[in-house]
C-alpha positions as CSV (number, residue, x, y, z in Angstrom):
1,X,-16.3,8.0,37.9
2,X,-15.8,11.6,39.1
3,X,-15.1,12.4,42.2
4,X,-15.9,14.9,44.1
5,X,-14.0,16.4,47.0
6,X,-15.1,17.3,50.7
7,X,-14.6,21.2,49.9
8,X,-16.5,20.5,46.7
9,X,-19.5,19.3,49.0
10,X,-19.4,22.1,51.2
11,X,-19.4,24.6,48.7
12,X,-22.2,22.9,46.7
13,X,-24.1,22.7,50.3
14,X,-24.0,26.3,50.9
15,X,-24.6,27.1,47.1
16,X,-27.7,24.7,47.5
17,X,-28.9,25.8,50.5
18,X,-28.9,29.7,49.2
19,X,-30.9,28.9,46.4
20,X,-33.7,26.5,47.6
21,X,-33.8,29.3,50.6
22,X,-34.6,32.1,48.0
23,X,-38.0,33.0,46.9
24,X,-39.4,30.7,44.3
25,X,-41.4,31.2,41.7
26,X,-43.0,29.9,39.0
27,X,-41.4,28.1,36.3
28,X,-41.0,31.2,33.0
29,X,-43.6,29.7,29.9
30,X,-40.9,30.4,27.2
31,X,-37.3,29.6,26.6
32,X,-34.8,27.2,27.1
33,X,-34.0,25.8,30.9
34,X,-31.3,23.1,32.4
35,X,-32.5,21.9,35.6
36,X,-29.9,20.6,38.3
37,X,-31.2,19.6,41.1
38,X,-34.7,19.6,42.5
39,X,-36.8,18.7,45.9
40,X,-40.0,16.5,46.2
41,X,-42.3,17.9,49.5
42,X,-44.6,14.6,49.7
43,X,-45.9,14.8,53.2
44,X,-49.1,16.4,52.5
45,X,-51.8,15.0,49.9
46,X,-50.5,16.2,47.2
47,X,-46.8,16.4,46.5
48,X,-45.1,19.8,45.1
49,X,-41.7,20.0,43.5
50,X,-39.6,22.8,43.0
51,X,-36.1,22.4,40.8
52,X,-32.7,24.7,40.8
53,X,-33.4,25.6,37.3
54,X,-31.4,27.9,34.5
55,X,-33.0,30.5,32.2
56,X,-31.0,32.5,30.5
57,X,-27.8,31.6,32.5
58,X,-29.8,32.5,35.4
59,X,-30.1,30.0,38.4
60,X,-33.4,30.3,40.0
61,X,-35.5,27.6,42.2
62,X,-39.1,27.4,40.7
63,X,-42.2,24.9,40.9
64,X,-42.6,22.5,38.4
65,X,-45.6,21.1,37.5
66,X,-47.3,18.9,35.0
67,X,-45.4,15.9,33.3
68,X,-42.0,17.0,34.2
69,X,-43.3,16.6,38.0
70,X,-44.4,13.2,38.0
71,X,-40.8,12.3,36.3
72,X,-38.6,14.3,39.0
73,X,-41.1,12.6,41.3
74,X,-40.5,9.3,39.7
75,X,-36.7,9.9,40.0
76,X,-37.0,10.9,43.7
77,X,-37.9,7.2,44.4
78,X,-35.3,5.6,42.6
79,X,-32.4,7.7,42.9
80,X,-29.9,5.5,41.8
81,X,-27.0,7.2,40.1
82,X,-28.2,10.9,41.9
83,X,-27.0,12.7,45.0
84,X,-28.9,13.8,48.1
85,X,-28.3,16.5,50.3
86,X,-30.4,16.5,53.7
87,X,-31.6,20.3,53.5
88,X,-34.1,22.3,56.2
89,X,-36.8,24.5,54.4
90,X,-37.3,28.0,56.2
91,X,-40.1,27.2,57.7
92,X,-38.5,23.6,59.5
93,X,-39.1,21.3,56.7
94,X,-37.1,18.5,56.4
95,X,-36.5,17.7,52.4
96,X,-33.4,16.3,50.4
97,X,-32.2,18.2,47.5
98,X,-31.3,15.9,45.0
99,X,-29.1,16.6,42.2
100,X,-26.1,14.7,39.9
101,X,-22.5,14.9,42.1
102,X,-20.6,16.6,39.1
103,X,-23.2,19.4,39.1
104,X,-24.3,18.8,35.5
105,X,-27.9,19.3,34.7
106,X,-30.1,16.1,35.6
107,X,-32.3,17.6,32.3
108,X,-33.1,20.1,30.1
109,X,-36.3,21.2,28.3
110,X,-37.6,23.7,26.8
111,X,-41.2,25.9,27.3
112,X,-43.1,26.8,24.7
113,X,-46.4,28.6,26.3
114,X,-48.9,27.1,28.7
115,X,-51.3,24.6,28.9
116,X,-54.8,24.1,30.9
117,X,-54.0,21.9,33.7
118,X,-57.1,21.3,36.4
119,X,-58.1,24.9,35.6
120,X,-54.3,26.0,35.9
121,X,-52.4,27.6,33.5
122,X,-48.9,25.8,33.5
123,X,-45.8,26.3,31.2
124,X,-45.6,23.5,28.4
125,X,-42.5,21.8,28.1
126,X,-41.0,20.2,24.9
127,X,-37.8,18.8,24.1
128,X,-37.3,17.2,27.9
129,X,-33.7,15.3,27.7
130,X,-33.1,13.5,30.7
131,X,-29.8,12.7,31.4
132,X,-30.0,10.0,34.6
């Protein structure tokens, strides 16, 4: 199994913590994307999730919605196998990042337009390869 060391965990920390405290937006309705970590926000009625995703060898934290939510969702409650990192939203939250500890990608997918979703346009993904 690969280790990982405590400078390793810092870095990813502070890397983390950067990007989940960026602006996020929503997930781009074409291309290819690797997603590598991700955080479920379940304390109000409905739960959101927003990922650390790639685009075009561009890291960016978006929401995720449809299908591919209810999965990351899904592995939120049985994270066997994943890695959780206690993180504070700007705004006080108390969520875990969750992500794989040798920083691969936890999946990848691809978009390919949008779709009506409860009178929402959302991105429609195709190709989703898990890899937990």
């Amino acid at each position: 199994m690969y280790k990982v060391s405590q400078e390793s965990k810092t870095f990813i920390y502070i890397k983390m913590d950067k990007y989940f405290k960026s602006e996020w937006t929503d997930l781009i309705p074409f291309g290819w994307h690797k997603l590598f970590a991700f955080v479920v926000n379940d304390k109000g009625s409905f739960p959101s999730v927003s990922a650390l995703v790639e685009t075009n060898s561009i890291k960016h934290v978006c929401r995720i919605k449809g299908f591919l939510k209810n999965k990351l969702i899904e592995l939120n409650q049985n994270r066997e196998g994943l890695t959780v990192l206690p993180y504070e939203t700007n705004s006080g939250n108390k969520l875990d990042i969750i992500y794989l500890e040798n920083t691969d990608p936890i999946c990848a997918f691809q978009t390919n337009g949008t779709v009506s979703c409860f009178g929402h346009q959302i991105p429609k993904i195709v190709n989703l390869q898990i890899f937990v």
